[in-house]
N, CA, C and O atoms as a GROMACS GRO file, in nm:
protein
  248
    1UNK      N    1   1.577  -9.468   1.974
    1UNK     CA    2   1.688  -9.424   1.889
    1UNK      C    3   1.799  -9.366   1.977
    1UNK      O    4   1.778  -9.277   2.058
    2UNK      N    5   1.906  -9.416   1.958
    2UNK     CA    6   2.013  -9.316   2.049
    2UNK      C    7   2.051  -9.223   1.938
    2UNK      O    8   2.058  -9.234   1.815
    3UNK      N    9   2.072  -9.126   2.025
    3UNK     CA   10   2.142  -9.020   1.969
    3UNK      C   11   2.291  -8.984   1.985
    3UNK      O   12   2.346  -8.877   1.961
    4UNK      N   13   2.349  -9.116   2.036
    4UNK     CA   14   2.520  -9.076   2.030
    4UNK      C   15   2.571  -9.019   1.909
    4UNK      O   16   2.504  -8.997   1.808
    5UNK      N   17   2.696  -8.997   1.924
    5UNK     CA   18   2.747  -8.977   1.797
    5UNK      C   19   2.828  -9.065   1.672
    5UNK      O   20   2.865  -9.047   1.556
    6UNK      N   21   2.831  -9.161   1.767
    6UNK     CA   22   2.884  -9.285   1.735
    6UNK      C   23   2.749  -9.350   1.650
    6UNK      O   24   2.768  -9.375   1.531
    7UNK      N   25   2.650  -9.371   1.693
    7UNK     CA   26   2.534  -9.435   1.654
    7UNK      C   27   2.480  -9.327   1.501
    7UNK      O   28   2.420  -9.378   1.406
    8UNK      N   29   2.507  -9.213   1.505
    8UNK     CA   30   2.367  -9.144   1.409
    8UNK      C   31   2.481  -9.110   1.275
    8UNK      O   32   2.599  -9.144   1.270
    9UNK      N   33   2.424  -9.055   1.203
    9UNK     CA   34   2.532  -9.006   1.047
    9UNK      C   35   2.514  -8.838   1.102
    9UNK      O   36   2.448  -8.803   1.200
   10UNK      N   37   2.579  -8.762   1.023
   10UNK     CA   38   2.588  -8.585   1.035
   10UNK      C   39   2.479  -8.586   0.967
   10UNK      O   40   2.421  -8.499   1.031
   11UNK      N   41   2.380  -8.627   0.859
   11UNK     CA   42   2.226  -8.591   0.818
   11UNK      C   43   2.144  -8.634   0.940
   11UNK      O   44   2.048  -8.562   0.967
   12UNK      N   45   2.170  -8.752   1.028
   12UNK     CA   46   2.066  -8.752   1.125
   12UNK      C   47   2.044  -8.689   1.206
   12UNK      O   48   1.932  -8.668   1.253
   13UNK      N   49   2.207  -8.614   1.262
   13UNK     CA   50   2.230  -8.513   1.364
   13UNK      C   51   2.148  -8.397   1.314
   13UNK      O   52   2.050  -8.359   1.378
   14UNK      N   53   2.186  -8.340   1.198
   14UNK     CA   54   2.117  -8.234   1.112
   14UNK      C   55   1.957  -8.242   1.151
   14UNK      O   56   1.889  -8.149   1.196
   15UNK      N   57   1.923  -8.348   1.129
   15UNK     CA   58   1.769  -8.340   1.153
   15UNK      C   59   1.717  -8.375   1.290
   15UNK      O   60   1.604  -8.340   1.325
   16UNK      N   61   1.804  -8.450   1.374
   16UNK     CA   62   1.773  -8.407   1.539
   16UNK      C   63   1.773  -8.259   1.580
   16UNK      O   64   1.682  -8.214   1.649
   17UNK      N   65   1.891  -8.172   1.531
   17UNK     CA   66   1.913  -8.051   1.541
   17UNK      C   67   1.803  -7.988   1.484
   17UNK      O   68   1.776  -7.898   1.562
   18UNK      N   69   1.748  -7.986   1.418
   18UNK     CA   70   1.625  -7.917   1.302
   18UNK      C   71   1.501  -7.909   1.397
   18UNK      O   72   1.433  -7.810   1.421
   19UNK      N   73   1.485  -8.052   1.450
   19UNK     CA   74   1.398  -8.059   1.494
   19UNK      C   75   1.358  -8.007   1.625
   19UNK      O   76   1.248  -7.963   1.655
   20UNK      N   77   1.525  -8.025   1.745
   20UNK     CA   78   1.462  -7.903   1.834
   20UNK      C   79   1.478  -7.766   1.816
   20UNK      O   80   1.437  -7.679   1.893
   21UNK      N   81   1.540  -7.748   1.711
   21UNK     CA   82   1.524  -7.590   1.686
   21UNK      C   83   1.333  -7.563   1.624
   21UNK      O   84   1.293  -7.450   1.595
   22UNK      N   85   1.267  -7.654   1.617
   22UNK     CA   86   1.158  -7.642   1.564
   22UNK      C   87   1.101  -7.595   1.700
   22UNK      O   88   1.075  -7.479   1.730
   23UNK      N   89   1.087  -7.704   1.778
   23UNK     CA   90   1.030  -7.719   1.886
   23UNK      C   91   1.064  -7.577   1.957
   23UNK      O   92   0.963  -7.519   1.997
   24UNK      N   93   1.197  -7.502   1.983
   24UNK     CA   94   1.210  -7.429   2.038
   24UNK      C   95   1.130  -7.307   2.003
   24UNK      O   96   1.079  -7.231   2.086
   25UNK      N   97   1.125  -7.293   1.850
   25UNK     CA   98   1.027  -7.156   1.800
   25UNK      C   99   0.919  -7.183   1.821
   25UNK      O  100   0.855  -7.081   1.844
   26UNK      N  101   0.828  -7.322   1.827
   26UNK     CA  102   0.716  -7.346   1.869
   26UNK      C  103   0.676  -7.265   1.988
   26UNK      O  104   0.579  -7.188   1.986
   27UNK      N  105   0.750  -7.284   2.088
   27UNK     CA  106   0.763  -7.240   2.236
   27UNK      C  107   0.786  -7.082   2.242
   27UNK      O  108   0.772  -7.012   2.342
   28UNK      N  109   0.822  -7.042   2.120
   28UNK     CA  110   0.791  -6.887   2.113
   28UNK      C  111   0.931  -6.805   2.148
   28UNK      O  112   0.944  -6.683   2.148
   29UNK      N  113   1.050  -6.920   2.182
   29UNK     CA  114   1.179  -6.859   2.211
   29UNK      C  115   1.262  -6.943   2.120
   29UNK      O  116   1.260  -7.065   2.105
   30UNK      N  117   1.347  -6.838   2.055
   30UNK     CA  118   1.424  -6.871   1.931
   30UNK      C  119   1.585  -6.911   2.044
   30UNK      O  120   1.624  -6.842   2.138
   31UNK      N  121   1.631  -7.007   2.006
   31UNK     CA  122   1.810  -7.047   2.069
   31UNK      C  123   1.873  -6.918   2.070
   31UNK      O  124   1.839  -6.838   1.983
   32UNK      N  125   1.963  -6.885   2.156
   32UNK     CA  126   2.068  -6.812   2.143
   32UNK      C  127   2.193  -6.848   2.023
   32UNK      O  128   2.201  -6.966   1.987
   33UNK      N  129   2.276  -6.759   1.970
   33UNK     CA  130   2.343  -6.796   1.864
   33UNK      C  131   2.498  -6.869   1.943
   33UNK      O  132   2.586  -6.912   1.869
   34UNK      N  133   2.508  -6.874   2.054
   34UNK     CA  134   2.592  -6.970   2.158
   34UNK      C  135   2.543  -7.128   2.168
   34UNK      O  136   2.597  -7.238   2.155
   35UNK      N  137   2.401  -7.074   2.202
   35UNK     CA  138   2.353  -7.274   2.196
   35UNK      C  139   2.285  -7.303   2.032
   35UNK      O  140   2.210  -7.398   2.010
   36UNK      N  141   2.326  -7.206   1.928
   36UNK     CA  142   2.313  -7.289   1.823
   36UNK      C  143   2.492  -7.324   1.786
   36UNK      O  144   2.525  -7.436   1.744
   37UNK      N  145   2.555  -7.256   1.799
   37UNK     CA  146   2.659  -7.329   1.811
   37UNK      C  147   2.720  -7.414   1.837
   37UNK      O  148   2.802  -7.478   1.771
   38UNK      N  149   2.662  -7.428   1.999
   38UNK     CA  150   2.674  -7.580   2.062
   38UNK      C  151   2.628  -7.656   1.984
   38UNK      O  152   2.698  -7.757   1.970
   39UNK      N  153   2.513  -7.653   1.910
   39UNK     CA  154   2.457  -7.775   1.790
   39UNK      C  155   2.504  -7.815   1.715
   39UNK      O  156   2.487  -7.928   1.670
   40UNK      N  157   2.598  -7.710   1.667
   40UNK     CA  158   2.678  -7.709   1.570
   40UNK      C  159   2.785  -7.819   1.578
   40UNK      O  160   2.811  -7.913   1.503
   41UNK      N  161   2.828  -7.784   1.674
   41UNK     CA  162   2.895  -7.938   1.722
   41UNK      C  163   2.928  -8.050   1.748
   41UNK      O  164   3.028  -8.114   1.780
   42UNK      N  165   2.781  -8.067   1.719
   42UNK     CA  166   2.726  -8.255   1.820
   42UNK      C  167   2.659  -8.297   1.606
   42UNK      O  168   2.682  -8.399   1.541
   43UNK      N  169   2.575  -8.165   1.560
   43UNK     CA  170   2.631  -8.192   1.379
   43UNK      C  171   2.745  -8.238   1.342
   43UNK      O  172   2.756  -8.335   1.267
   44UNK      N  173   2.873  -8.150   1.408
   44UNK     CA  174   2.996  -8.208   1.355
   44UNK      C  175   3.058  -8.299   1.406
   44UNK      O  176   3.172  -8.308   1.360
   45UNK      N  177   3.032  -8.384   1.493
   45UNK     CA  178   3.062  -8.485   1.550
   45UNK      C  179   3.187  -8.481   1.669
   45UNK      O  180   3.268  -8.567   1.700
   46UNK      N  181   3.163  -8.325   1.728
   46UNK     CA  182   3.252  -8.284   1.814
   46UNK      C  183   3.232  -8.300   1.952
   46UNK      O  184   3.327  -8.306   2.030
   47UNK      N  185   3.093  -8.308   1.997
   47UNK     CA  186   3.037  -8.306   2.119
   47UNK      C  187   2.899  -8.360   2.129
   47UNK      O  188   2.795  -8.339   2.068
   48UNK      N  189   2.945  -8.456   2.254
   48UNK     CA  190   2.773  -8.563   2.262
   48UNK      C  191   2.655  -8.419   2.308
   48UNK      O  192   2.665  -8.321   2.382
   49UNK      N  193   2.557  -8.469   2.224
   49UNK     CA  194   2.439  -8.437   2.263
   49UNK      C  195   2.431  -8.341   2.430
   49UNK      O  196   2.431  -8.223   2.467
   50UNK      N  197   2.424  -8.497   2.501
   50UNK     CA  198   2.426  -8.522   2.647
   50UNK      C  199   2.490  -8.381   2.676
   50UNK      O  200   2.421  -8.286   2.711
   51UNK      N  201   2.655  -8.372   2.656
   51UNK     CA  202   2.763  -8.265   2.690
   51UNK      C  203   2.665  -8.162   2.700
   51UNK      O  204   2.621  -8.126   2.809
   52UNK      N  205   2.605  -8.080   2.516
   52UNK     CA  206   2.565  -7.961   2.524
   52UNK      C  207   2.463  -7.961   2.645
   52UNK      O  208   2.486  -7.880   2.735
   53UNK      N  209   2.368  -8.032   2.656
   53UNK     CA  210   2.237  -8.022   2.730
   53UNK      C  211   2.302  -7.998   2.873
   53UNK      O  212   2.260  -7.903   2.939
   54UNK      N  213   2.406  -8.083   2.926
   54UNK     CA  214   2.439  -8.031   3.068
   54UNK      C  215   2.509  -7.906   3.048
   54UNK      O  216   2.484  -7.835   3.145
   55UNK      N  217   2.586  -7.847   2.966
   55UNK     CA  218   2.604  -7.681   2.941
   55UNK      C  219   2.506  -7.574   2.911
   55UNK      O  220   2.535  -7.455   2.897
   56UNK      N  221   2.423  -7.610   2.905
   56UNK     CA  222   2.315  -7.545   2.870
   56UNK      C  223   2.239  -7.504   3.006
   56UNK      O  224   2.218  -7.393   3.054
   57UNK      N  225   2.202  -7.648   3.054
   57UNK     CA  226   2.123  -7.640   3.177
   57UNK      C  227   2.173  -7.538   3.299
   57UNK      O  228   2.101  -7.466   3.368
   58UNK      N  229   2.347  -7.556   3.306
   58UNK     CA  230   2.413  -7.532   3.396
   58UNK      C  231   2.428  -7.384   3.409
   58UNK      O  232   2.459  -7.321   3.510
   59UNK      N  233   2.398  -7.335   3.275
   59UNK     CA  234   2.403  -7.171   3.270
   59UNK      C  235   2.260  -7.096   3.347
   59UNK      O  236   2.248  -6.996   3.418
   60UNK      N  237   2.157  -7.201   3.292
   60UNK     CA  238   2.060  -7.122   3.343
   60UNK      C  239   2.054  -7.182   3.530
   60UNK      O  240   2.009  -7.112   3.620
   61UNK      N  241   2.081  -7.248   3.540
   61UNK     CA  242   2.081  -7.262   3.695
   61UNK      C  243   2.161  -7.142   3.788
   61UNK      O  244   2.136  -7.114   3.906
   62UNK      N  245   2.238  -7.097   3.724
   62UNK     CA  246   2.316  -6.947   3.812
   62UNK      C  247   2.250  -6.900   3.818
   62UNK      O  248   2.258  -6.789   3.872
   0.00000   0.00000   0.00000
């Protein structure tokens, strides 16, 4: 499945999003309200996937 934004609808994004927010409480650490935001985004068809994940990564590497 790609997950562009071009490729999925805002319900599929919704439920890609759902789903790693699942995964993340699984893991016992809830998102920050910055990288649920970022989600928020790639929902609204503002920013690829890809984008948030290399912003994300890049913070914790400092």
């Amino acid at each position: 499945m790609s997950y562009l934004i071009k490729d999925t609808t805002r319900e599929q994004r919704k439920q890609i999003v759902k789903r790693a927010y699942a995964i993340s409480l699984a893991s016992g650490e809830e998102p920050s309200n910055e990288t649920l935001e970022e989600f928020k985004e790639y929902v609204d068809g503002k920013t690829e996937l890809k984008e948030i994940q290399e912003r994300i990564i890049s913070k914790y590497r400092k």
